[in-house]
N, C-alpha and C positions, 0 to 999 in steps of 0.2 A: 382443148380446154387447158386453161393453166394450173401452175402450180398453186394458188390458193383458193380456186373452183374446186378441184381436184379434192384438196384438204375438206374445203367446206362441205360437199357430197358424201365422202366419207363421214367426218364426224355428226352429220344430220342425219347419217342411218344408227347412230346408235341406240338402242330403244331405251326407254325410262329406266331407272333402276341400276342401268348398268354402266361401267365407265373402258375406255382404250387408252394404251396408255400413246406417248408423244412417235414411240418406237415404232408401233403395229401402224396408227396412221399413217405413218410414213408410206411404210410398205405395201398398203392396202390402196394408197394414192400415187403408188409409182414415185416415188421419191425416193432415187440411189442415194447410196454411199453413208459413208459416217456423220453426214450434218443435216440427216432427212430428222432425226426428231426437233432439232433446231427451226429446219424450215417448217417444219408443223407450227411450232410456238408464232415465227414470223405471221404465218397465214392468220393463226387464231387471233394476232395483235393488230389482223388488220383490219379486223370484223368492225362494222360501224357500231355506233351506239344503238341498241334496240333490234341487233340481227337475230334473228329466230332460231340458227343455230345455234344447237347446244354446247358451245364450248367448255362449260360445267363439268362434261362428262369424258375430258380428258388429262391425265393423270401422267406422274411421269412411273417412270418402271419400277420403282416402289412401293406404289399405290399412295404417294403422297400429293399433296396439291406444289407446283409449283408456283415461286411465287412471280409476281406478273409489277407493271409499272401502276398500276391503280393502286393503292397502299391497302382499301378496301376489296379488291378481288378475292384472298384467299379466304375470308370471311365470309362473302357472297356463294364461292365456290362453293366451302362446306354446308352452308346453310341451302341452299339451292341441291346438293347429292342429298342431305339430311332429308328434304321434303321428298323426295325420289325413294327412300326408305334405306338407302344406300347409309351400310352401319362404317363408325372410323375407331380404330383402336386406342389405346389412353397415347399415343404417341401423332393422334390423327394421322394415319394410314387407314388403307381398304384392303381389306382382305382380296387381291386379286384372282384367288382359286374359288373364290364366292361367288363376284362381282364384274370381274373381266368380260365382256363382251365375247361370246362366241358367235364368229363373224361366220362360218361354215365354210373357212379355209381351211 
């Protein structure tokens, strides 16, 4: 399986409500070394229009939204975690001790 199969199975196991940030995919998809949350962002950018993975539900390790080449994603992003009930601080961050995905690693 490749590296953005790899990404997309991981982040389609995250359940509603909860967010991973670019770091943990990484790791959880076998992706070494210091450019694995990078290569998460590549895989996530390379998701077609209308892919059913949740890409919404990946954050970077501050629990903020990165921002993306769409001008409208980061807007999508929080509005789409907002319906999931997923709360964001007055700085829109996620409490990630809240929110984080406990993957049962």
């Amino acid at each position: 399986m490749g590296r953005n199969a790899r990404v997309w199975a991981v982040v389609s196991a995250i359940p509603v409500g909860r967010v991973a940030t670019y770091k943990q995919v990484a790791a959880l998809a076998h992706i070494e070394g210091p450019s694995g949350a990078r290569q998460v962002g590549y895989a996530l950018a390379a998701l077609k229009t209308g892919s059913d993975v949740p890409w919404h539900r990946v954050v970077n390790v501050k629990g903020g939204v990165s921002p993306r080449g769409d001008g409208d994603a980061p807007n999508e992003q929080y509005d789409r975690l907002a319906l999931e009930g997923v709360a964001f601080d007055a700085f829109g961050r996620i409490d990630l001790t809240r929110y984080e995905w406990d993957y049962g690693g």
